[in-house]
Every structure is written in structure tokens, then in C-alpha cells.
N, C-alpha and C positions, 0 to 999 in steps of 0.2 A: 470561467469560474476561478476566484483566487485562495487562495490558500488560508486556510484559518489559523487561529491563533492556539496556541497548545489551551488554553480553558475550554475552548469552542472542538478541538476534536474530542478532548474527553469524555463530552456530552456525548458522543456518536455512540450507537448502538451497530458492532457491525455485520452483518447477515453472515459472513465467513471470513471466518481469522487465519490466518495461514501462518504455523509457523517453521520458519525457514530459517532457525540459528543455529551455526554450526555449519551451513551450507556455503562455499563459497561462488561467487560470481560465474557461470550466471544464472545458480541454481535459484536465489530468492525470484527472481526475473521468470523463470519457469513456471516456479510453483504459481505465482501471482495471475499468469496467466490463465493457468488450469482453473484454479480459484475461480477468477473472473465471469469464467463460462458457466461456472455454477449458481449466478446471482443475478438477478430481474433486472434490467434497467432502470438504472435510478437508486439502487442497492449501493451499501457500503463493504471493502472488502478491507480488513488491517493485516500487513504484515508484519510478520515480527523477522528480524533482521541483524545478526551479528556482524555483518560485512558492512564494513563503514560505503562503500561503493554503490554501495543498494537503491538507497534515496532519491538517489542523480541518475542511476539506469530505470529506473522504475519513473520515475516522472519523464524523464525524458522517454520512453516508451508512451505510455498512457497521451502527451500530448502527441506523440507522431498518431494513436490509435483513436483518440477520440474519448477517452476515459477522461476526467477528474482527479487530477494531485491535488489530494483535500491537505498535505501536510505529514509533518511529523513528528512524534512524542519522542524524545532520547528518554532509555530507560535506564536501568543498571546494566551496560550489559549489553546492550540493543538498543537498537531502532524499533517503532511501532511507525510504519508507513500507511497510509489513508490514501484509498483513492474509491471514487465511485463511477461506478461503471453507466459510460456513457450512450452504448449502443449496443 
């Protein structure tokens, strides 16, 4: 699955948002996980992410697990990270 273009995540509606700014490394990576288990296969889960580190531990997670790095929005401020859960 490749990664989409910031128009194309916009459009996502996400089943659970997790917000995790203010938290450093490898607290977004925690939440995300928890997240995770709370959503149907094939669900979207967005984090939201002040740790610029976040993006790269979080994708790189998700491909070692089997999830989908859908991408990510930089906002003011943050990250909003996309991934949809794979299994």
C-alpha cells in the first residue's frame, strides 16, 4: 500500500484519533498501538504528533507489523500520521 498525497488523506474519515502531542518518543508509538487494537481491520487510525520522530517510528513499526503508512498531514504544531490497520 503506498502512501497518499496530503488531498487524498484529508478525505480519510478516521475510526480513532489519538492524540499524543506533548508526548515524547516513544510515547506517540504506544498510544498508536493501543489505538490500533481498538479498530476493525481495514479501519483508519490518525495520530496526532508533536515529536518530529514520530512519523519514521510509527511507519517503520506498522511495516515491520503489517499495518498501512497511509501518510502524513504537518499541521501547525504537529503531525497528523495515518495508518490503517492491517490485521
Amino acid at each position: 500500500m503506498s502512501a497518499m498525497d496530503v488531498a487524498e488523506l484529508g478525505t480519510l474519515t478516521a475510526a480513532e484519533i489519538i492524540d499524543a502531542r506533548g508526548a515524547a518518543c516513544p510515547g506517540p508509538l504506544l498510544e498508536a498501538k493501543k489505538g490500533m487494537g481498538k479498530v476493525a481491520i481495514g479501519d483508519v487510525i490518525e495520530v496526532w504528533s508533536s515529536d518530529p520522530a514520530t512519523k519514521n517510528d510509527i511507519s517503520a513499526w506498522a511495516g515491520k507489523v503489517g499495518h498501512g503508512f497511509l501518510g502524513v498531514i504537518e499541521d501547525e504544531g504537529y503531525d497528523r500520521v495515518f495508518l490503517r490497520r492491517g490485521k
